[in-house]
LUMMI-168972 format. One record per residue: residue in one letter; x, z, y of N, C-alpha, C, O in turn. Coordinates in pm, 1 decimal, always signed. Atoms other than C-alpha are relative to their C-alpha. Layout:
REM LUMMI-168972
  r       n_x       n_z       n_y      ca_x      ca_z      ca_y       c_x       c_z       c_y       o_x       o_z       o_y
  A         X         Z         Y         X         Z         Y         X         Z         Y         X         Z         Y
...
This chain:
REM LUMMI-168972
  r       n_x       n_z       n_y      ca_x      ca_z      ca_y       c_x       c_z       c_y       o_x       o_z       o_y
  X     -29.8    -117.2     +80.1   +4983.9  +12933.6  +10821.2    -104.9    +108.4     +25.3    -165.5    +109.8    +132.4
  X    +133.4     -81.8      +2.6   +4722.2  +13214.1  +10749.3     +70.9    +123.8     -78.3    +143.8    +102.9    -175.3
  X     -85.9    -137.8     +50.4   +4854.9  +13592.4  +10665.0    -157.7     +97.0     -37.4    -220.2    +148.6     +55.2
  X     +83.3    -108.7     +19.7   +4567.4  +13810.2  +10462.0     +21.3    +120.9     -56.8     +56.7    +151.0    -170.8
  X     -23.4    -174.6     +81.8   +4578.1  +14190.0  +10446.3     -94.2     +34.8     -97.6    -194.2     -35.1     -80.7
  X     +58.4     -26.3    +128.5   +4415.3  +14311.1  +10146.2     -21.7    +154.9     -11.7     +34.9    +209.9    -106.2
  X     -34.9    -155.5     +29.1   +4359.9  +14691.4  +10182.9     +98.3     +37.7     -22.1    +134.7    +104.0    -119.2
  X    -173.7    -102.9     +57.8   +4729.9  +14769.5  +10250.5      +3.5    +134.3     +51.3     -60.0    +162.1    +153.0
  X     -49.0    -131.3     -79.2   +4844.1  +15112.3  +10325.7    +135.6     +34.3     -42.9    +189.9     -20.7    -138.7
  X     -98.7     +34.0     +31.9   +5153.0  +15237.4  +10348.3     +16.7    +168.4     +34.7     -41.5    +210.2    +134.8
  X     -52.1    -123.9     +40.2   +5303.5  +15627.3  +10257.0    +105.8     +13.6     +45.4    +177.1     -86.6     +50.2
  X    -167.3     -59.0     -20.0   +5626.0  +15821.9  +10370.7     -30.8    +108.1     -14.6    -111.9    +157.4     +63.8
  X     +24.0    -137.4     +71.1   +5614.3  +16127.7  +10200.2    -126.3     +62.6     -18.1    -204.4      -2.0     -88.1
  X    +142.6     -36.9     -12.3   +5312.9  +16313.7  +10229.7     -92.2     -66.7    +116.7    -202.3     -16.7    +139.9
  X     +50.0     +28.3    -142.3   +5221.9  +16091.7  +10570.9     -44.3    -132.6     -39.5     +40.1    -205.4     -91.6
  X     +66.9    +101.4     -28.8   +4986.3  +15812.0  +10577.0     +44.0     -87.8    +143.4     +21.1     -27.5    +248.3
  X     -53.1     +41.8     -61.1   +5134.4  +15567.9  +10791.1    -114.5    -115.9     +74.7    -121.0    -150.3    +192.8
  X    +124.5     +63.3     -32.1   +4826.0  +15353.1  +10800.9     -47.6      -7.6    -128.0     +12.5     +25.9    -230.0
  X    +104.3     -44.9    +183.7   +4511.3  +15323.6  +10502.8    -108.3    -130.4     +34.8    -172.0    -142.6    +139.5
  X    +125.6     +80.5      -1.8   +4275.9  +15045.4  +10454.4     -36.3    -124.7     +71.7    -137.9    -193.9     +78.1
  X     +20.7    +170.3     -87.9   +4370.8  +14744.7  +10680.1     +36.6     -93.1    -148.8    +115.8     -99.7    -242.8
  X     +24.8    +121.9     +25.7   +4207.4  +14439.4  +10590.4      +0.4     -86.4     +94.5     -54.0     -55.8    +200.6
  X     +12.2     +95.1    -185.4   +4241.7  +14161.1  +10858.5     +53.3    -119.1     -56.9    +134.3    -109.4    -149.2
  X    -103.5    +133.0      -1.6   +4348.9  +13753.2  +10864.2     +32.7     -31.6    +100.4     -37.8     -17.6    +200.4
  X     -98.2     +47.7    -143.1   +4575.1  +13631.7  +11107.7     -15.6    -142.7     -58.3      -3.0    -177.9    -175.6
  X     +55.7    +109.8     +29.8   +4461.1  +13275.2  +11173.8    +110.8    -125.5     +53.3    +148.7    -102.3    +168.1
  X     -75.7     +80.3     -53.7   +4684.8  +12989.3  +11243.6     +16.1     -59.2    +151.9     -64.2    -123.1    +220.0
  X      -8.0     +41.1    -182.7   +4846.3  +12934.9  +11607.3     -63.8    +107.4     +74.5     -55.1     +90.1    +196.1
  X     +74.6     -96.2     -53.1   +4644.6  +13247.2  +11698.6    +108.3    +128.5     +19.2    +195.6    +155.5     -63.4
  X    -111.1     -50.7     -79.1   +4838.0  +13507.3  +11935.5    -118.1    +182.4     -70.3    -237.8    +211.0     -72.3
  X     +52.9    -162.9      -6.6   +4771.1  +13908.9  +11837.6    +110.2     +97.2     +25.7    +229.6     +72.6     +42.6
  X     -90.8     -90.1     -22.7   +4893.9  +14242.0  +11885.7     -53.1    +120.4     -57.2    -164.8    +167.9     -77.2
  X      +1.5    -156.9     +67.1   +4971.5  +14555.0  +11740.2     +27.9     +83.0     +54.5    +146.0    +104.0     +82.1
  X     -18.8    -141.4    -101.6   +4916.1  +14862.5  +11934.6     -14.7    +151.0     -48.7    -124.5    +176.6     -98.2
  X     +27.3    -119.2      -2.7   +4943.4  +15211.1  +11893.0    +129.1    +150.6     +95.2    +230.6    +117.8    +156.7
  X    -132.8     -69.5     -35.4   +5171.5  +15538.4  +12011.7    +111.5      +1.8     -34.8    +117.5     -36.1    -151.8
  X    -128.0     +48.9     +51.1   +5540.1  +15524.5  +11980.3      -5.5    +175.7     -84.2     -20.2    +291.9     -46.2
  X     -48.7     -52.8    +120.4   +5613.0  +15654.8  +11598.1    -114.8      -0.1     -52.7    -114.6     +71.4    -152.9
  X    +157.0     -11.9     +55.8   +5196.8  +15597.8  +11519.7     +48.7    -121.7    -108.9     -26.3    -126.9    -206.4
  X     -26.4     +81.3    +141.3   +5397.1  +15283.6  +11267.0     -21.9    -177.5     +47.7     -23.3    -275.4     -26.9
  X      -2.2    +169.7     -20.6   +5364.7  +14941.4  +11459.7    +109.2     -60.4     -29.3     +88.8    -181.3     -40.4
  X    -147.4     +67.6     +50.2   +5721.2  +14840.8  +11363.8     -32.6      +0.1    -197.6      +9.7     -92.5    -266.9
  X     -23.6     -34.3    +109.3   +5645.4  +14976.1  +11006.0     -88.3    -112.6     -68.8     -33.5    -178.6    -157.1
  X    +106.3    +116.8     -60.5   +5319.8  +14719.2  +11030.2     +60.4    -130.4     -33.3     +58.7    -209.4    -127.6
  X     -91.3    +181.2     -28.1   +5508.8  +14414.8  +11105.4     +61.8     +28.9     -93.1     +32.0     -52.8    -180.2
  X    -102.6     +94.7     +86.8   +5791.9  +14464.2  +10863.7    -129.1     +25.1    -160.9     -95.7     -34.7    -263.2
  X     +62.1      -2.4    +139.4   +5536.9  +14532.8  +10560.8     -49.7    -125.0     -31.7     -47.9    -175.9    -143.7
  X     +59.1    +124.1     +45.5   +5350.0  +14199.4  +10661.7     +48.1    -107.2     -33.7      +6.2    -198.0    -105.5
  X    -121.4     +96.5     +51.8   +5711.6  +14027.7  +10694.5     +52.7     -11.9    -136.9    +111.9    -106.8    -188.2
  X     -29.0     -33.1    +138.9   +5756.4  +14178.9  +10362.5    +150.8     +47.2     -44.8    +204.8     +46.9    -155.4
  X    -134.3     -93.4     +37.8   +6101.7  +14372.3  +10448.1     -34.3     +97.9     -29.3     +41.6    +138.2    -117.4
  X     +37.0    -137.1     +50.5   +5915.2  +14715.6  +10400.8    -121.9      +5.6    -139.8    -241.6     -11.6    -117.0
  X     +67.2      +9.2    +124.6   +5753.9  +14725.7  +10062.3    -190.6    +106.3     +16.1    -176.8    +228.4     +24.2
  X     +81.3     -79.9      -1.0   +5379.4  +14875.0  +10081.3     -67.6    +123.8     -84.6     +21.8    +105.3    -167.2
  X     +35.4     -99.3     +65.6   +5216.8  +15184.7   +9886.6    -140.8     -56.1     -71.2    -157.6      -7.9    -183.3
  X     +69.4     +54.2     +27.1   +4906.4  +14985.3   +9830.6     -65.7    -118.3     +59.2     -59.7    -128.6    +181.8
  X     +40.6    +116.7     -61.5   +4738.6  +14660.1   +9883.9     +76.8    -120.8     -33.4    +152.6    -140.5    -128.4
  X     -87.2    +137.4     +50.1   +4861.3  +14309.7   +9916.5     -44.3    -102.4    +128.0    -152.4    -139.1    +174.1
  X     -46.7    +132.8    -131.6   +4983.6  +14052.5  +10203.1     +37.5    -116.9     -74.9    +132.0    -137.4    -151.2
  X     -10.5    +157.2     +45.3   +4900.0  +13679.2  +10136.5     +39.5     -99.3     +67.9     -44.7    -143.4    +146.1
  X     -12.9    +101.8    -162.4   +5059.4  +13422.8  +10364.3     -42.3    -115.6    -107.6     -33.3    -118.9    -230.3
  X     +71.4    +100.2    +145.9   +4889.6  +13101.7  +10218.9     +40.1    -130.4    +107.0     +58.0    -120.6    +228.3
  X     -23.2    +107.5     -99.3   +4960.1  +12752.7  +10350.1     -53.8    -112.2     -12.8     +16.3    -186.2     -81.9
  X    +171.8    +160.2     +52.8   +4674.9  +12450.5  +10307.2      -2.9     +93.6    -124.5     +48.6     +63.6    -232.3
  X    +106.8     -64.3     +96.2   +4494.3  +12734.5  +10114.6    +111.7     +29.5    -109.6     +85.4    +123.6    -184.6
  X     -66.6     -98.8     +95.6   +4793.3  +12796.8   +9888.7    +113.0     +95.0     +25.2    +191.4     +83.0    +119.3
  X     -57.0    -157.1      -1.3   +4967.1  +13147.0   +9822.7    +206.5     -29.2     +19.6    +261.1    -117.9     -45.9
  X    -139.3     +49.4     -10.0   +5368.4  +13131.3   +9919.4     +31.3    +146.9     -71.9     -12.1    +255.9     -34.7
  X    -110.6     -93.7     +58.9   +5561.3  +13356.1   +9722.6     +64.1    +102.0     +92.8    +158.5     +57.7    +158.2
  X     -92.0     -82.4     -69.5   +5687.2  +13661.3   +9902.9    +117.3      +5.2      +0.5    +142.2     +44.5    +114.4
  X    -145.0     +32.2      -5.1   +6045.4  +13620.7   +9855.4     +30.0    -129.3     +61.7    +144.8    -166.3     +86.2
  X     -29.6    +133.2     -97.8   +5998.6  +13289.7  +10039.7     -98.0     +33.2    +157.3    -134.6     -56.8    +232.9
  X     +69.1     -21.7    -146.1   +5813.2  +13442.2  +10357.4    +106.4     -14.6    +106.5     +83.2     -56.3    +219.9
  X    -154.0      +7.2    -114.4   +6147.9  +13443.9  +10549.9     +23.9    -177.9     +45.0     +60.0    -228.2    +151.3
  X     -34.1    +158.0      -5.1   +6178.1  +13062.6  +10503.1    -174.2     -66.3    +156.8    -208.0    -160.3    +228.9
  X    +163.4     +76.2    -101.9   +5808.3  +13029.4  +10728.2     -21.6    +110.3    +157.3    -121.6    +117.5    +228.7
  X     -30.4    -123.1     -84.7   +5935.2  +13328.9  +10983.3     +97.8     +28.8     +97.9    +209.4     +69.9     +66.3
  X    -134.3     -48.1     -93.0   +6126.7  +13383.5  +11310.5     -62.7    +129.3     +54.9    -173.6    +154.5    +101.8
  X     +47.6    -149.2     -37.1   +6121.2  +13731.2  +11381.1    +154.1     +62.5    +123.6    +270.8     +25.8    +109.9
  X     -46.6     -13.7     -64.5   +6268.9  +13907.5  +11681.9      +6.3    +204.5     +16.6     -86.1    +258.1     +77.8
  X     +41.1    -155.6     +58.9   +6327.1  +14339.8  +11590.5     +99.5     +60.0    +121.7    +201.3      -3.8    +148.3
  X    -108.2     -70.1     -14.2   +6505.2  +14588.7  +11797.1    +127.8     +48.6    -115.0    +225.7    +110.5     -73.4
  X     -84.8     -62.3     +10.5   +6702.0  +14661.1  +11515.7     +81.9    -104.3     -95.3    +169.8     -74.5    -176.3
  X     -61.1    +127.0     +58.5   +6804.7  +14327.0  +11385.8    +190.0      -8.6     +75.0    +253.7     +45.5    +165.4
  X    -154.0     -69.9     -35.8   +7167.2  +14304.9  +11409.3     +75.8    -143.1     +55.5     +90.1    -230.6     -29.9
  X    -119.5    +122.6      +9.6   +7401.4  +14016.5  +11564.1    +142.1      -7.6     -44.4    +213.2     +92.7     -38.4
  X    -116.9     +36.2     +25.6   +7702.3  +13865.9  +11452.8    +110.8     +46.7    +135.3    +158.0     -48.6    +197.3
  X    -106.4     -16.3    -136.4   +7943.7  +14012.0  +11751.4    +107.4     -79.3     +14.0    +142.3    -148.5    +109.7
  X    -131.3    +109.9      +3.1   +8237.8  +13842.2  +11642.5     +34.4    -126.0     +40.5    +138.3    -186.7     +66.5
  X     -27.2    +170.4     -17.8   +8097.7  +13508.8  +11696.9     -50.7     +22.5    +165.1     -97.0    +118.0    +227.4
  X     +63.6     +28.7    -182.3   +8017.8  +13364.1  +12077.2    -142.9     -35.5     -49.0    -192.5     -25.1    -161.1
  X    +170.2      +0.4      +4.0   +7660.7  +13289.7  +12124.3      +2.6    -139.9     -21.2    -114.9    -173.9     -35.0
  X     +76.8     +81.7     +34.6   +7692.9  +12927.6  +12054.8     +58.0      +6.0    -149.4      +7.6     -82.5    -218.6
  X     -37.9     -24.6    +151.8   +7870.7  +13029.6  +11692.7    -117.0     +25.4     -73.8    -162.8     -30.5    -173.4
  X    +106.0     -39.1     +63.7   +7592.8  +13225.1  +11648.2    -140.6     -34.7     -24.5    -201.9     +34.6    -105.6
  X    +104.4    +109.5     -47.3   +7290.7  +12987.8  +11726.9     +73.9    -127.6    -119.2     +13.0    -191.3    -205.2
  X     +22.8    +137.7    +114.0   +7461.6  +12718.2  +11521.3     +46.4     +64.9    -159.2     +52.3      -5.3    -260.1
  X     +47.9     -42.1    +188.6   +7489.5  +12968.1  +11177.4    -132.5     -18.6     -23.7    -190.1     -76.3    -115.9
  X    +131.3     -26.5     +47.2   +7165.9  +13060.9  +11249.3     -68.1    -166.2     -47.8    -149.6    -195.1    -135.4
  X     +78.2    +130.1     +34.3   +7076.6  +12698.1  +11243.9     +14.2     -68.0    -131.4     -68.7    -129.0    -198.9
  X     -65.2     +95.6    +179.1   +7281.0  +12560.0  +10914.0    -107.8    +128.9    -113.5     -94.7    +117.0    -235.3
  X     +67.1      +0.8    +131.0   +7019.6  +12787.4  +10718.7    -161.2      -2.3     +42.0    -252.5      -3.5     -40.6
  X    +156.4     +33.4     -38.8   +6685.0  +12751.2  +10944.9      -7.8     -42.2    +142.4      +0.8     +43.8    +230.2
  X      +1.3    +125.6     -62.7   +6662.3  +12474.5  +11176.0     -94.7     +57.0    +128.2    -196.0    +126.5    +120.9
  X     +59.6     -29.1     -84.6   +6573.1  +12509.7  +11503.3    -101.6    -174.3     +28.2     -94.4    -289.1     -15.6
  X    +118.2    +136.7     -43.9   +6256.9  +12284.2  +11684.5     +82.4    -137.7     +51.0    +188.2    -151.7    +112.3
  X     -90.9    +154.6     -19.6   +6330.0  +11895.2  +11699.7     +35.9     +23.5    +166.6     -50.5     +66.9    +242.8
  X     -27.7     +65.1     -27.7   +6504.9  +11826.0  +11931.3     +80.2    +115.8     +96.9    +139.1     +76.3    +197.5
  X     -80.3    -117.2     -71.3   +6664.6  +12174.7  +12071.0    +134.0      +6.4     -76.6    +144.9      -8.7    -198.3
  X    -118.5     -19.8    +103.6   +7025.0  +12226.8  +11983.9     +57.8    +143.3     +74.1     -14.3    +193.3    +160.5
  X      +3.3    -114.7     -17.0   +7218.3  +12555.3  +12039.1     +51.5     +42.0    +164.0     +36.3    +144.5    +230.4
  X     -10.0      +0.0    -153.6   +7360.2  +12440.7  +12390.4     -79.6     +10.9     +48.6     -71.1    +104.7    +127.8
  X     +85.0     -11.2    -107.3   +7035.0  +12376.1  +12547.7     -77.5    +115.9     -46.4    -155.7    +159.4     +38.2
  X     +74.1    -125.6     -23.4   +6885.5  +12685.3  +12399.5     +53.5    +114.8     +76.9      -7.4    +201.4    +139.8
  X     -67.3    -117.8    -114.1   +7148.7  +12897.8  +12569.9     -12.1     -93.2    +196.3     +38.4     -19.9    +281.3
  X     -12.7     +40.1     -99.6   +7104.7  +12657.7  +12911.5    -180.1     +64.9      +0.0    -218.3    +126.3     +99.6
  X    +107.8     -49.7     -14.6   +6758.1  +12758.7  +12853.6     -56.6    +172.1     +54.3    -131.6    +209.1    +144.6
  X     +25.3     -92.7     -40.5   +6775.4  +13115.5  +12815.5    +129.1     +79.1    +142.9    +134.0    +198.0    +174.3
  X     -83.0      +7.6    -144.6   +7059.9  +13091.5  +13151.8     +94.9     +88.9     -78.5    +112.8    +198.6     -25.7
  X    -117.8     -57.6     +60.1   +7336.7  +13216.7  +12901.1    +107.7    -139.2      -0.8    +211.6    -113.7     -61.7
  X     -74.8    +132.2      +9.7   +7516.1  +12878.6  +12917.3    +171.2     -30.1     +31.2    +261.5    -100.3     -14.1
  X    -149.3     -45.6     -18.3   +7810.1  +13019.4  +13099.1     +92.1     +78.6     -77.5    +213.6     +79.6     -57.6
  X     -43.4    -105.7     +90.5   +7871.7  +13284.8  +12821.6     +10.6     -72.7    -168.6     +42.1     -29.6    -279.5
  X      +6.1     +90.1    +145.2   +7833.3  +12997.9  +12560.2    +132.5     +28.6    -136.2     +93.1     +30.2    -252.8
  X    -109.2      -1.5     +21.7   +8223.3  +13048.3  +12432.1     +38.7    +133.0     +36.4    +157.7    +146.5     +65.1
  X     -44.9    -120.2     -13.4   +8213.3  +13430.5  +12488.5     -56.1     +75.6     -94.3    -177.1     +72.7    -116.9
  X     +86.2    -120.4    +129.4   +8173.0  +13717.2  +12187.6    -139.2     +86.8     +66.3    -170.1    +145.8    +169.8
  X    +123.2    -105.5     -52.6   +7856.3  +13876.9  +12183.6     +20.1    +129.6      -2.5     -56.9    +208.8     +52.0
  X      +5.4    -153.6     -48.6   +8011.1  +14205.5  +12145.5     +26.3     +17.7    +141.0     +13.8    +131.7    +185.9
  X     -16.9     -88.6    -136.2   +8100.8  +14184.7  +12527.4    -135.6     -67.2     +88.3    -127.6     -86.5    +209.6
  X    +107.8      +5.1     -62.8   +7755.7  +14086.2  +12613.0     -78.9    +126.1     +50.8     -65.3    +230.9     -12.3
  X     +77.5    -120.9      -6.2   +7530.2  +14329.7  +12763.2    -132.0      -9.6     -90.3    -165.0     -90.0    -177.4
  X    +119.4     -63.1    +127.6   +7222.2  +14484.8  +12594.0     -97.1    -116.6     +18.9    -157.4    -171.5     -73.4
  X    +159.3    +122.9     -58.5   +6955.8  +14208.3  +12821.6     +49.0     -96.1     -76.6     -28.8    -145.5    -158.2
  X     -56.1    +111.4     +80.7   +7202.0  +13949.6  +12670.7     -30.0     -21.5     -81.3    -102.3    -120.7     -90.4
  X      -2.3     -13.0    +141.1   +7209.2  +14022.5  +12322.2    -155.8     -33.6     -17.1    -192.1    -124.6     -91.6
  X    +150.7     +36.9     +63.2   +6795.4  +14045.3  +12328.9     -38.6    -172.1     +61.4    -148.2    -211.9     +22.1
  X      +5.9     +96.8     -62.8   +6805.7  +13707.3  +12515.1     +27.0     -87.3    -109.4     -49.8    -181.9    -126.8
  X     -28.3    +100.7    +139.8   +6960.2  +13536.4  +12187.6     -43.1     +66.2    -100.0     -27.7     -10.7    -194.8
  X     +92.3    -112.0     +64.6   +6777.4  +13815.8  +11982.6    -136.3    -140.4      +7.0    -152.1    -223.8     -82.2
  X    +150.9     +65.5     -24.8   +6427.0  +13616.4  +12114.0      +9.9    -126.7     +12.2     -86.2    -203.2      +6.4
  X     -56.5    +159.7      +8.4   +6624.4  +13292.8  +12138.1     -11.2     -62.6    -162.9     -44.9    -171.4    -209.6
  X     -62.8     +83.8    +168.4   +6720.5  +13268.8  +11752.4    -176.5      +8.5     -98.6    -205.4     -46.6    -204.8
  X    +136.0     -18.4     +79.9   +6318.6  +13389.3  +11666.0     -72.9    -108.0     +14.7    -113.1    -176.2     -79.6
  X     +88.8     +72.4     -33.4   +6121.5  +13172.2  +11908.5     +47.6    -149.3     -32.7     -44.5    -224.0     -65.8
  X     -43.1    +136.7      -6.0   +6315.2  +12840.8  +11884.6     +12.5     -26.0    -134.3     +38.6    -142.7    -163.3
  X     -15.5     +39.1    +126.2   +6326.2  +12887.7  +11497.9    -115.4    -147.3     -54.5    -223.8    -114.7      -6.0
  X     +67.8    +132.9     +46.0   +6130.3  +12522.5  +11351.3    -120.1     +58.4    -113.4    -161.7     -14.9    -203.1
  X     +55.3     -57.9     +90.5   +5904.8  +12786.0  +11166.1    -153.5     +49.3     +62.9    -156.0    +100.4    +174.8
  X    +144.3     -39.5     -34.5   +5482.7  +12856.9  +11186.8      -8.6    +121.3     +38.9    -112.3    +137.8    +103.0
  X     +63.3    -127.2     -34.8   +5485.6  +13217.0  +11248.7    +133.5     +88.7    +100.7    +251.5     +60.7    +121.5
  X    -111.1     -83.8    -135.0   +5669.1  +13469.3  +11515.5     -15.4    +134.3     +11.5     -92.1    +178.9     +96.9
  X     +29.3    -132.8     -43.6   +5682.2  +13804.4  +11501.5     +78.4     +49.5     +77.4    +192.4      +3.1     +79.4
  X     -67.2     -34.2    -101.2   +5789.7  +14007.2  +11776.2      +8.1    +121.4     +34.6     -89.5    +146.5    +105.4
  X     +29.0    -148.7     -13.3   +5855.8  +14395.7  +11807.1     +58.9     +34.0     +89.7    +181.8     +29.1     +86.3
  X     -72.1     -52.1    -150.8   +5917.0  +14529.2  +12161.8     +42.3     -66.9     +47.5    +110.2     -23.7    +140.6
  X     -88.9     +57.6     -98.8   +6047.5  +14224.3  +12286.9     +93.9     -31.6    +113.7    +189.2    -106.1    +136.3
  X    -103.5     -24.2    -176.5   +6174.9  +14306.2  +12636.0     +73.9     +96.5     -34.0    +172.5     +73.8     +36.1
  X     -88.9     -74.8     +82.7   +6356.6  +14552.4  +12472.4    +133.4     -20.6    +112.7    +193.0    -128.2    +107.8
  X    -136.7     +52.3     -33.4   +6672.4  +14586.2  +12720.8     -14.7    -124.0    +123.2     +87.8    -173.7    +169.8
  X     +10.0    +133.7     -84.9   +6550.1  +14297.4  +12962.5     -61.4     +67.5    +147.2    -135.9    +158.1    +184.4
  X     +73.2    -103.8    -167.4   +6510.8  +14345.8  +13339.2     -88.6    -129.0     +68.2     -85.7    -241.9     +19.1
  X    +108.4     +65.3     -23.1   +6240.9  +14184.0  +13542.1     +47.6    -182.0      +8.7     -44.1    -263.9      +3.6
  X     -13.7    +107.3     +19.1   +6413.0  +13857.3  +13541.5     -24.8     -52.5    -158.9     -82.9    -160.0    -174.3
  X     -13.1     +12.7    +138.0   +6430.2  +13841.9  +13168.6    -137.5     +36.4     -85.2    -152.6     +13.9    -205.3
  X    +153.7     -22.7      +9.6   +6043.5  +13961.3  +13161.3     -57.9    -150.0     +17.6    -106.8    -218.2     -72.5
  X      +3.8    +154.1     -57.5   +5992.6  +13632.3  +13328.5     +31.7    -104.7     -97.7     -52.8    -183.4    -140.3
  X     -88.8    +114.4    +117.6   +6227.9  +13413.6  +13081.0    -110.2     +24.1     -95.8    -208.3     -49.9    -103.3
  X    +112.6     -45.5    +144.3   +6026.5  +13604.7  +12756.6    -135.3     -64.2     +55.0    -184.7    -147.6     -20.8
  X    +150.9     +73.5     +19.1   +5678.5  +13489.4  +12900.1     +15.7    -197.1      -5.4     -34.8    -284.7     -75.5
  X     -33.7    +165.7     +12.6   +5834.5  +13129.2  +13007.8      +4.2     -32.2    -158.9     -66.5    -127.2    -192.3
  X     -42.2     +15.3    +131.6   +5941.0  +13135.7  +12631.8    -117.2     -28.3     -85.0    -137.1    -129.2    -152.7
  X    +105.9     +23.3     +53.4   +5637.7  +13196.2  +12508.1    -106.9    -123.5     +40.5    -144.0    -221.8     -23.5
  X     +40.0    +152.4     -38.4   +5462.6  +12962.0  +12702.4      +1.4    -168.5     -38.4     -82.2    -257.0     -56.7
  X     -26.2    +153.7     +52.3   +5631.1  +12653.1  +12611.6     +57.3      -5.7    -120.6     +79.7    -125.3    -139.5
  X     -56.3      -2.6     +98.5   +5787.9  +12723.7  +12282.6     -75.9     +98.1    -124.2     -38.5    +105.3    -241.2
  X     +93.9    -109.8    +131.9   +5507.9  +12999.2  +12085.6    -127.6    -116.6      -2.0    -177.8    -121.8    -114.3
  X    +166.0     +78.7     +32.0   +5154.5  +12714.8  +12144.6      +3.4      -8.7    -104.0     -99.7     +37.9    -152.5
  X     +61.2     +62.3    +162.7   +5171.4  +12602.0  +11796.6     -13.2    +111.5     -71.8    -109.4     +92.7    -146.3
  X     -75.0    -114.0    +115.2   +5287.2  +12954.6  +11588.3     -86.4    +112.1     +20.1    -107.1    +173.4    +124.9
  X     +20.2    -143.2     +22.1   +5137.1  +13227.1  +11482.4     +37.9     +92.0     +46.7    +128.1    +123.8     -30.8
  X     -78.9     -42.3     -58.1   +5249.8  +13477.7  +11709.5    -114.3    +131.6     -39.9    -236.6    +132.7     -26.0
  X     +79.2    -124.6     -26.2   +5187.7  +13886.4  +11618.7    +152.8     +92.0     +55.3    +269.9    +109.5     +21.9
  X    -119.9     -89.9     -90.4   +5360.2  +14108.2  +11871.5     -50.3    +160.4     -38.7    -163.6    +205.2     -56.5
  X     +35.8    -160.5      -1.7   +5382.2  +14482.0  +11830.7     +99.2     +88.7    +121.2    +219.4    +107.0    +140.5
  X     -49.0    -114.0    -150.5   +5402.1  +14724.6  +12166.7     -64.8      +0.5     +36.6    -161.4     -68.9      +4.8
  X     +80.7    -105.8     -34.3   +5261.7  +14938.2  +12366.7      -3.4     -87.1    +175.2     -94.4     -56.3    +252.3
  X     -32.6     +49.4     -65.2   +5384.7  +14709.7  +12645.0     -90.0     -96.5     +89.4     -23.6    -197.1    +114.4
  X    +140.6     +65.1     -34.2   +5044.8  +14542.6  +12818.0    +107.3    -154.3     +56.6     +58.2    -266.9     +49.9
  X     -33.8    +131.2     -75.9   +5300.4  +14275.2  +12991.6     +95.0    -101.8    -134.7    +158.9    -205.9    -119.2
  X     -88.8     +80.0     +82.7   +5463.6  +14161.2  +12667.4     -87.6     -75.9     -89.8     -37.7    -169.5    -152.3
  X    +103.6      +1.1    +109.2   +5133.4  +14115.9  +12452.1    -150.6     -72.6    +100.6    -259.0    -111.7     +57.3
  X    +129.4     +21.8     -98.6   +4893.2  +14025.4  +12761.0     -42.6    -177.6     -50.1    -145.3    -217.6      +4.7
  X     +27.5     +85.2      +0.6   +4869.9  +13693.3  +12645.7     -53.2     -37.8    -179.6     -57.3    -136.2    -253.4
  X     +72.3      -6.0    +199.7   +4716.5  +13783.4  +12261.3    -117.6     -12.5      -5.1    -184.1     +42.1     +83.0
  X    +185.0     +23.9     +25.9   +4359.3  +13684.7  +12144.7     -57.2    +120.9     -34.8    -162.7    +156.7     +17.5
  X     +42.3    -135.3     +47.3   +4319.8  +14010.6  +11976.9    +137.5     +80.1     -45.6    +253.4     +59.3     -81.6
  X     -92.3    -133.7      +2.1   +4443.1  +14344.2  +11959.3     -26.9    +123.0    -109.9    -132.9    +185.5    -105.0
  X     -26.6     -85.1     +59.9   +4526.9  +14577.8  +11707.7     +88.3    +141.8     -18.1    +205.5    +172.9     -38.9
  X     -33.8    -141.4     +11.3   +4479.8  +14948.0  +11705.3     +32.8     +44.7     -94.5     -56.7     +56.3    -178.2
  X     -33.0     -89.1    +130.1   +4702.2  +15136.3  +11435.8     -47.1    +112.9      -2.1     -52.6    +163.4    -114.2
  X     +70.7    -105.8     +32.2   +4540.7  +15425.9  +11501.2    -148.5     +41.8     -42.8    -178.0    +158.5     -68.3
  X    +101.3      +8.5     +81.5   +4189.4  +15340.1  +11370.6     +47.4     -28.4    -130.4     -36.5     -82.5    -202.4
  X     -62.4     +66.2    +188.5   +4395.9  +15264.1  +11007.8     +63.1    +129.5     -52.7    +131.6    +132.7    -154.9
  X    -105.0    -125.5     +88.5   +4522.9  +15677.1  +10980.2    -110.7     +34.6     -85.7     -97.0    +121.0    -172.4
């Protein structure tokens, strides 16, 4: 999978949010999006995911050289947001096997061993509303990375996670991001330290 910016920029009222990125994100290739918190790296990612609509320009995800339809970018996408929302109601393996009946996790993972994975295994049969906050981002980065899909975006990841769970997120990446497109956005040097290139939003005001 291959993602080309096209001179996007993107407006909120009178405020330039960013102006003039052009860039390709190359298949299996790890980057990151950096700038100050509220300089628009969240705003970034969802424009290229194509939940935030842009002011100008145009994002191409193309796949053996042809163009995918933006309303089908979600189908080639596990994304992991602070403000993505879980199902509370359900336990964490409820929620791991919805997520799965509409986008398939990697052969041969099912929703038990992804929670034995991320050491939730005991909480398998417990609501996620009485999880704590590390929890919740634990199947948050569970339901992105293990998705059966080429690309990964990732905003703030540790989000809520304490140094054990710093640990898990790089293990994660490690053995489950090699193949995927992976663009992370934060300010976070230990969440992103492992990106080919880095992207400053503040050369794009």
């Amino acid at each position: 999978m291959q993602i080309q910016l096209e001179q996007i920029e993107k407006k909120y009222n009178r405020e330039w949010i960013f102006r003039g990125l052009s860039f390709t994100f190359s298949p299996e290739k790890k980057y990151a999006i950096t700038g100050p918190n509220g300089s628009g790296k969240s705003t970034l990612l969802q424009t290229i995911a194509g939940s935030t609509a842009l002011s100008e320009g145009t994002v191409n995800w193309l796949s053996n050289n042809t163009v995918i339809a933006p309303e089908n970018h979600y189908q080639h996408l596990g994304i992991c947001t602070p403000s993505l929302s879980l199902i509370e109601e359900m336990t964490a393996v409820e929620f791991l096997a919805f997520h799965e009946s509409f986008k398939s996790f990697m052969p041969g993972i099912t929703p038990n061993h992804i929670l034995e994975i991320i050491e939730l295994i005991s909480a398998a049969n417990k609501q996620i509303r009485y999880f704590s906050s590390g929890m919740k981002q634990r199947i948050k980065l569970a339901q992105a990375i293990f998705s059966d899909v080429p690309v990964l975006f990732l905003d703030e990841p540790c989000t809520n996670l304490d140094d054990t769970g710093y640990i898990l997120y790089q293990s994660l990446i490690q053995n489950y991001a090699a193949g995927k497109l992976v663009i992370v956005s934060s300010n976070d040097k230990a969440e992103y330290h492992f990106c080919e290139e880095v992207i400053d939003i503040k050369k794009y005001k």
